[in-house]
C-alpha positions in Angstrom: 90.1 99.8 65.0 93.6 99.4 63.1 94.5 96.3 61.4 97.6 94.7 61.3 98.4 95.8 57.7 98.0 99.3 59.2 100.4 98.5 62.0 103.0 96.6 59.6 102.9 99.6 57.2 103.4 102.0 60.3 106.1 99.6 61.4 107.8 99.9 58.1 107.6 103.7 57.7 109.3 104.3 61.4 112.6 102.0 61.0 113.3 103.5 57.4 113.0 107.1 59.5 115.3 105.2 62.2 117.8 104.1 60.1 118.0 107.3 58.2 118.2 109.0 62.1 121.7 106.7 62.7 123.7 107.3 59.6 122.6 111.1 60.3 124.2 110.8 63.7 127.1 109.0 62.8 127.5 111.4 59.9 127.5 113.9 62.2 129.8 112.5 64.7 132.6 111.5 62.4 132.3 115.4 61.0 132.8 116.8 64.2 129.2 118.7 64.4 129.7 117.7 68.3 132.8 119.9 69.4 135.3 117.1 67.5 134.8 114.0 65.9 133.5 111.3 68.5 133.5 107.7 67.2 130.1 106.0 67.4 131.0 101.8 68.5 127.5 100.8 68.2 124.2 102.8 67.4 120.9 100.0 68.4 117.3 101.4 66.6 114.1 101.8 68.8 111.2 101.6 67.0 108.2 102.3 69.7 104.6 102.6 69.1 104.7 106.5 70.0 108.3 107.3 69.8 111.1 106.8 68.2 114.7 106.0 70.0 118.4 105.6 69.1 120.8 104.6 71.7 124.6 105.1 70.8 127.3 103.6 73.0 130.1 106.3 72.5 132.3 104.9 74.7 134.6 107.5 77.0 133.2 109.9 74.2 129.6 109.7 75.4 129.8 112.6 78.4 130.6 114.8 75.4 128.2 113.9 73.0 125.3 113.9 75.6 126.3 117.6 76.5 126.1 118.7 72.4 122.9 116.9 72.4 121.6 118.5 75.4 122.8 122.6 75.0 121.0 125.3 73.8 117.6 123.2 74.7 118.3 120.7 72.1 119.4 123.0 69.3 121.4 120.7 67.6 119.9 117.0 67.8 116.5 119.0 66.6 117.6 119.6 63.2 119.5 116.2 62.9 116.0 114.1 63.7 114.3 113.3 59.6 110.7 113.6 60.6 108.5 116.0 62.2 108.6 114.9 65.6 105.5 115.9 68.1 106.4 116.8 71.4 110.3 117.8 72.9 112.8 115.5 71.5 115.2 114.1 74.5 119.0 112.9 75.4 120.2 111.2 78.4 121.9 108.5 79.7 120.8 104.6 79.6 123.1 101.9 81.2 126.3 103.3 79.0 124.3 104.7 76.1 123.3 107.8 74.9 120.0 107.8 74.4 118.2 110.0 71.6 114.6 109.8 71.3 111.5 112.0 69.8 107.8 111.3 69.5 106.3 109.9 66.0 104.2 112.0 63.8 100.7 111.2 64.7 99.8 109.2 61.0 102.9 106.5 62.3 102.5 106.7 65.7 100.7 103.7 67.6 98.2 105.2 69.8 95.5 102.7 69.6 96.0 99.4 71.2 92.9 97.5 72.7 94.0 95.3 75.4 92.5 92.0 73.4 94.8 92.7 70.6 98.1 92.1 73.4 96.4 88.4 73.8 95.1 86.8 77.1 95.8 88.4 80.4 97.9 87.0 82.6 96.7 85.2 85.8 98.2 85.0 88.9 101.3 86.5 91.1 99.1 89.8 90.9 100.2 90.9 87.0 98.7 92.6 84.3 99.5 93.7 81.2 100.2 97.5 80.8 100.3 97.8 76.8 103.3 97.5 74.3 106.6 98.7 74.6 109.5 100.2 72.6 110.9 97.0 71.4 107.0 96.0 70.3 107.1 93.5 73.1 103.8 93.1 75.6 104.9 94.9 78.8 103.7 92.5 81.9 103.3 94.2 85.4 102.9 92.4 88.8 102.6 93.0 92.8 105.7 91.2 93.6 108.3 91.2 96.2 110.6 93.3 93.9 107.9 96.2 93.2 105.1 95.3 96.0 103.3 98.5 95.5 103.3 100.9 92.3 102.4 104.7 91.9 100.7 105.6 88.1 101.1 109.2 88.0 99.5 111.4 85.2 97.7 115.0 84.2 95.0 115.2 82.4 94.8 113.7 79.3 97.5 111.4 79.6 96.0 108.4 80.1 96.0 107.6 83.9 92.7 106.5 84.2 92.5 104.0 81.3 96.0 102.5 82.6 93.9 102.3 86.4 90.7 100.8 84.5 93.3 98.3 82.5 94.8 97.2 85.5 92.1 96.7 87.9 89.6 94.8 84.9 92.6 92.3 85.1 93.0 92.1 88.5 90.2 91.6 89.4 89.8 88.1 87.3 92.0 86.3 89.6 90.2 84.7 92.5 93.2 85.1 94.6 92.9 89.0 94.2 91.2 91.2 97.0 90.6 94.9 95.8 90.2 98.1 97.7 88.8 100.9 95.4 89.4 104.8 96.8 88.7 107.4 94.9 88.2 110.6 96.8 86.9 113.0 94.6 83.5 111.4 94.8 84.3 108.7 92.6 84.9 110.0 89.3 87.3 107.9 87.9 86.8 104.6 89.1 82.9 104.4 89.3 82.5 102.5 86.5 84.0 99.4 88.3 82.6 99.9 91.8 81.2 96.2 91.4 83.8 94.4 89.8 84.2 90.7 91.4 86.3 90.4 94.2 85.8 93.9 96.0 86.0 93.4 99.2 83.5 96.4 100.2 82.0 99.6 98.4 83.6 102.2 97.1 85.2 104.7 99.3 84.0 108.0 97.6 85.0 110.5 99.8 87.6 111.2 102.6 86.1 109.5 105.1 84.8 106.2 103.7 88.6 106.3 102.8 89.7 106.4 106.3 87.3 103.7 107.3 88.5 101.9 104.1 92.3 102.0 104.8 91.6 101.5 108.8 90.0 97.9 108.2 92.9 97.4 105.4 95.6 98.0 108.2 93.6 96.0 110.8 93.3 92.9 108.3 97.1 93.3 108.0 98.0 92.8 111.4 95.6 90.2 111.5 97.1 88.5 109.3 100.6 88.8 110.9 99.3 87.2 113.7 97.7 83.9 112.4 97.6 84.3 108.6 94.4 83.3 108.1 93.8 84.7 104.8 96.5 84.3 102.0 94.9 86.0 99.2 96.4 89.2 97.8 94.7 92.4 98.8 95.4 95.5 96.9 94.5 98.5 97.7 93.6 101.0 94.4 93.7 104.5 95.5 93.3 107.3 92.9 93.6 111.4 93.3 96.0 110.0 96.7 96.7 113.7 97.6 93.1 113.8 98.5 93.8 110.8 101.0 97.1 112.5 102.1 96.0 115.8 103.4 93.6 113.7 105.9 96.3 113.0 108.9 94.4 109.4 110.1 94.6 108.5 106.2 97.4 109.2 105.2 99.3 107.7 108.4 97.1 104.2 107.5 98.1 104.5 104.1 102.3 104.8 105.2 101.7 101.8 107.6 99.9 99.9 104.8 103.2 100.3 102.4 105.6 100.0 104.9 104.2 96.8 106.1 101.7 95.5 103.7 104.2 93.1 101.4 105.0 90.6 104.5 100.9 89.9 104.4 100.6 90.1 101.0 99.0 93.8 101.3 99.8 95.6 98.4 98.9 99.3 97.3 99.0 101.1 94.1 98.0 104.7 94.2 97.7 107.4 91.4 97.7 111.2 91.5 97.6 113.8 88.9 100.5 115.8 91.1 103.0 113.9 91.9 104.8 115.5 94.3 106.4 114.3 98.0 103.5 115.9 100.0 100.4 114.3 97.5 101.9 111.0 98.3 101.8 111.1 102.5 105.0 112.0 102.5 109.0 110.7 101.5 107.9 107.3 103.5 105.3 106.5 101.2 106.9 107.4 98.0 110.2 105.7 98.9 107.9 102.6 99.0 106.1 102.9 96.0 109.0 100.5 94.0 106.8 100.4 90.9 105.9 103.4 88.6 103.9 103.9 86.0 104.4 107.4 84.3 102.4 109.2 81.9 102.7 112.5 81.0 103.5 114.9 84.2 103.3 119.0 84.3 106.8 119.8 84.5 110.4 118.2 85.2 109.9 118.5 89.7 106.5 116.0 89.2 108.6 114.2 87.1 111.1 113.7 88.7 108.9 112.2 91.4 107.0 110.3 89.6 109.6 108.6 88.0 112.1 108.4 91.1 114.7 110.2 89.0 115.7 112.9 86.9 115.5 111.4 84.0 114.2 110.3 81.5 111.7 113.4 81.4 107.8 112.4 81.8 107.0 115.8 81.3 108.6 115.0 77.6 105.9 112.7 77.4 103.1 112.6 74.8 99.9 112.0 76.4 97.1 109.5 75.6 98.8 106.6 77.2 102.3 106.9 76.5 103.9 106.6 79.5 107.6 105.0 80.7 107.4 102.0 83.4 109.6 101.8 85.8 110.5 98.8 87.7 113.8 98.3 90.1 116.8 98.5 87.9 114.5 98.6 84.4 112.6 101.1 82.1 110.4 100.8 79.8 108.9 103.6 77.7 105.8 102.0 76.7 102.0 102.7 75.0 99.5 101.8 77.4 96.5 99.5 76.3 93.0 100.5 77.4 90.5 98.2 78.5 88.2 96.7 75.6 85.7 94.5 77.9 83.6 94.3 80.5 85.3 93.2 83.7 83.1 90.4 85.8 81.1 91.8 88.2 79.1 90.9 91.4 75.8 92.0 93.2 77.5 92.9 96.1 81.1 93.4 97.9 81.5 91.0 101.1 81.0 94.4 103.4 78.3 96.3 102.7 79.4 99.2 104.5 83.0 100.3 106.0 82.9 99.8 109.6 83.3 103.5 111.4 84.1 101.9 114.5 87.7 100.7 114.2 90.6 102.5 116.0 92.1 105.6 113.7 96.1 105.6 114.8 97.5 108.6 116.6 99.3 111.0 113.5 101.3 114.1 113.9 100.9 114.4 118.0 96.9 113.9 117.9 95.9 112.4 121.2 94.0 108.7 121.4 91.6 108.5 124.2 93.8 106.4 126.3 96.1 109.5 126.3 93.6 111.7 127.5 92.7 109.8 129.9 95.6 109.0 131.8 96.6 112.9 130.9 93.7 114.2 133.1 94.9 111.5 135.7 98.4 113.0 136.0 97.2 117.0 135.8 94.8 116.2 138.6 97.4 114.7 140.9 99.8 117.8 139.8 102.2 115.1 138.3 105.3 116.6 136.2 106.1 115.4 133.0 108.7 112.5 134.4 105.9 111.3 137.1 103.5 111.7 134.8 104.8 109.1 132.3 106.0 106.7 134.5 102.3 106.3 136.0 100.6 106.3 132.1 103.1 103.1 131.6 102.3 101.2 134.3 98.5 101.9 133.3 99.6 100.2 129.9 100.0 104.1 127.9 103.0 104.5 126.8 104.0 107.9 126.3 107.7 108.2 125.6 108.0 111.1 123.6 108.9 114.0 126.0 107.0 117.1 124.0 104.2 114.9 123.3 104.0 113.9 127.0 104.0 118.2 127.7 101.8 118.5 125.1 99.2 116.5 126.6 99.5 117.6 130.7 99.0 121.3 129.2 96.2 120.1 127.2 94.7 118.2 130.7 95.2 121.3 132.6 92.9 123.3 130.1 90.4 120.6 130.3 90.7 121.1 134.2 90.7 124.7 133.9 87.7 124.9 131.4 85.7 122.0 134.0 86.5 124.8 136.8 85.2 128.0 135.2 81.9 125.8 134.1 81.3 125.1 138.2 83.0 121.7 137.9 86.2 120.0 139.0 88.0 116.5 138.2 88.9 114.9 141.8 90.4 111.3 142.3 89.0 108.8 144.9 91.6 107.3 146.7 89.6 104.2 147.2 88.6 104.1 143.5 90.0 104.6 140.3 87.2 106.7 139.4 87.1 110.0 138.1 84.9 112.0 139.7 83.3 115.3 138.9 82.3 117.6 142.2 80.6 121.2 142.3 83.0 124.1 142.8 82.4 125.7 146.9 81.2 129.5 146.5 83.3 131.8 149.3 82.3 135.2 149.3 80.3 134.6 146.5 83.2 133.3 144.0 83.8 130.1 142.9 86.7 128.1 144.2 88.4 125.1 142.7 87.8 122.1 145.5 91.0 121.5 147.2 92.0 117.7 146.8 93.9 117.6 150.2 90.3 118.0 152.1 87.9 117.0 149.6 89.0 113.8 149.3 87.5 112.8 152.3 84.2 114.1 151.2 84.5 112.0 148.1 85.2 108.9 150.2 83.1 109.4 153.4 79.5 111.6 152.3 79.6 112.9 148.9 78.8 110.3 145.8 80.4 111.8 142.8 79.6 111.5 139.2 81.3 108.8 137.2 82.5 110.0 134.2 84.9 107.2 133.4 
């Protein structure tokens, strides 16, 4: 483990490079190596644990210098950085600075930092510490009203699951902290703290242990919109989310969750290794996920997602933790710090097992039982799409959507035309509302559909049906 001679020493050698960096720059500017000269009002030094950063306030100049910086892929600000920078050096815009920065060489760069050595984790209001940022400050997190759910977003070998493993061994300290742990790919990344303390059941290792997982999330939510009679924070940790999001029932919990979670104190934080729209359940979702944590992403489109802008570039990033945090109006390009303890555990969550048995919302048109129900009721009594959702309301179904309302007579009708060709047929008692099921009358040795006009007086008067509902 470093000491902090080594990081003084490293400290020391990067804002000599720095400084050397600015009067380059200005050098540079004043000589006209940017189309003409540009005067440079201000140049402030960044000196982060894994890269290094200059951001120079050009004034009305600084549309021009960011465009010489930028052309020919960098042509130009490459040969003006002093060491041998790893990675693709960047330029862009921050508040009214240009912004220069390139990644340390790795016997400067400050990849290593145990959590311990960032002092005591904070407790409370839902924060953790993420690592150290550019200004050599501890960078403090939190499930607030401002950033109520986050998105960490990473490839391989950037660091994602030791920022997840950081953040939950904090979380999960404070009593007032509820956790949800998903991880659908069999639970590969978050195993190792499937019985951290406060876990409020197992962990959901496939698709549909997620489902049941998010459906008691989203009924504890409304639950406690209608008496609040929890007040703890519950956060729900979901990693490889595009595995959640191609599951319709999930990833509709999952948008209901962060579209209504803060107001209960529900809040989620989910990670993928793609970020893109689709992984995340769609534009609801990601427009929700305030905070973001970004580690290194495959190309500019992911990172463009996972930082909800085009720039600064996360696909510039360095991998092994380095990542830029992102929180309304604020970013931070910042080292993240991996977990160095054992997190408290406990025996056993408070549910043993995800209940199976709660209601799975309707999601892209798929019919609840309810539906079905009072769909059979209208095809039977020939209803059109108008009658036929006037009687579902007043038998509490509401069905306003007109294609969906089509949708489900044509799907009753094929149920009634499947019932017939199998020697069956759905009647309705008059009497009763019962659904019946009555034998199909052979004539002339075919079978023919019962005809409601006269049957119905066999179902009231001699016949006892079958009740099937």
């Amino acid at each position: 483990m470093p000491t902090t001679a080594d990081y003084t020493t490293k400290d020391q050698q990067r804002r000599t490079l720095l400084q050397t960096f600015a009067r380059t720059m200005e050098e540079a500017a004043v000589r006209g190596l940017f189309g003409h000269p540009i005067g440079l009002y201000q140049t402030t030094l960044v000196n982060g644990p894994r890269a290094g950063a200059l951001e120079i306030c050009a004034g009305f100049e600084s549309g021009a210098l960011l465009r010489a910086l930028q052309s020919d892929d960098g042509a130009t600000l490459r040969q003006l950085i002093p060491w041998n920078f790893i990675g693709e050096p960047s330029a862009f815009m921050s508040g009214r600075c240009v912004r220069v920065e390139a990644g340390w060489p790795g016997d400067i760069a400050e990849d290593d930092i145990p959590l311990a050595t960032l002092g005591k984790h904070p407790v409370g209001d839902g924060r953790w510490l993420i690592g150290r940022n550019e200004c050599g400050n501890v960078l403090t997190a939190g499930l607030s009203d401002r950033s109520p759910h986050w998105l960490v977003s990473g490839t391989t070998g950037s660091g994602k699951t030791t920022a997840m493993l950081s953040m939950i061994g904090q979380l999960c300290q404070d009593a007032n902290n509820r956790l949800v742990l998903i991880d659908a790919k069999h639970g590969a990344s978050l195993r190792g703290l499937g019985n951290v303390r406060g876990l409020v059941g197992p962990l959901a290792d496939d698709v549909t242990s997620a489902r049941a997982a998010l459906a008691w999330c989203t009924r504890e939510m409304a639950a406690r919109y209608s008496s609040a009679r929890d007040t703890r924070r519950l956060i729900v940790v979901i990693d490889e989310v595009q595995d959640i999001a191609n599951d319709t029932a999930a990833a509709e919990l999952l948008r209901q969750l962060v579209v209504q979670g803060r107001g209960a104190s529900v809040h989620v934080v989910v990670a993928t290794q793609h970020p893109v729209v689709a992984s995340l359940g769609g534009p609801t979702v990601g427009r929700n996920l305030v905070g973001r944590l970004a580690l290194r992403v495959a190309d500019a489109d992911a990172s463009r997602v996972a930082l909800g802008a085009s720039s600064p570039r996360a696909d510039h990033l360095l991998g092994r933790g380095d990542s830029y945090a992102v929180a309304p109006g604020v970013t931070h390009r910042t080292q993240v710090a991996y977990l160095d303890f054992i997190p408290p555990t406990t025996d056993r969550p408070d549910i043993d097992e995800w209940p199976d048995d709660l209601d799975v919302p309707d999601s892209s048109g798929w019919p609840t039982g309810p539906e079905v129900g009072a769909a059979i009721m209208g095809a039977a009594n020939e209803q059109g799409r108008g009658k036929f959702q006037r009687a579902a309301s007043e038998m509490g179904v509401k069905v306003a959507d007109n294609n969906k309302a089509v949708r489900l007579l044509g799907l009753a009708r094929g149920a009634l035309d499947f019932l017939h060709d199998h020697g069956a047929t759905v009647c309705l008692s008059e009497i009763e509302t019962t659904l019946v099921l009555l034998p199909d009358r052979l004539k002339n040795g075919q079978r023919v559909r019962p005809n409601r006009q006269t049957d119905r007086h066999i179902i009231d008067g001699t016949i006892t049906g079958v009740a099937v509902s």
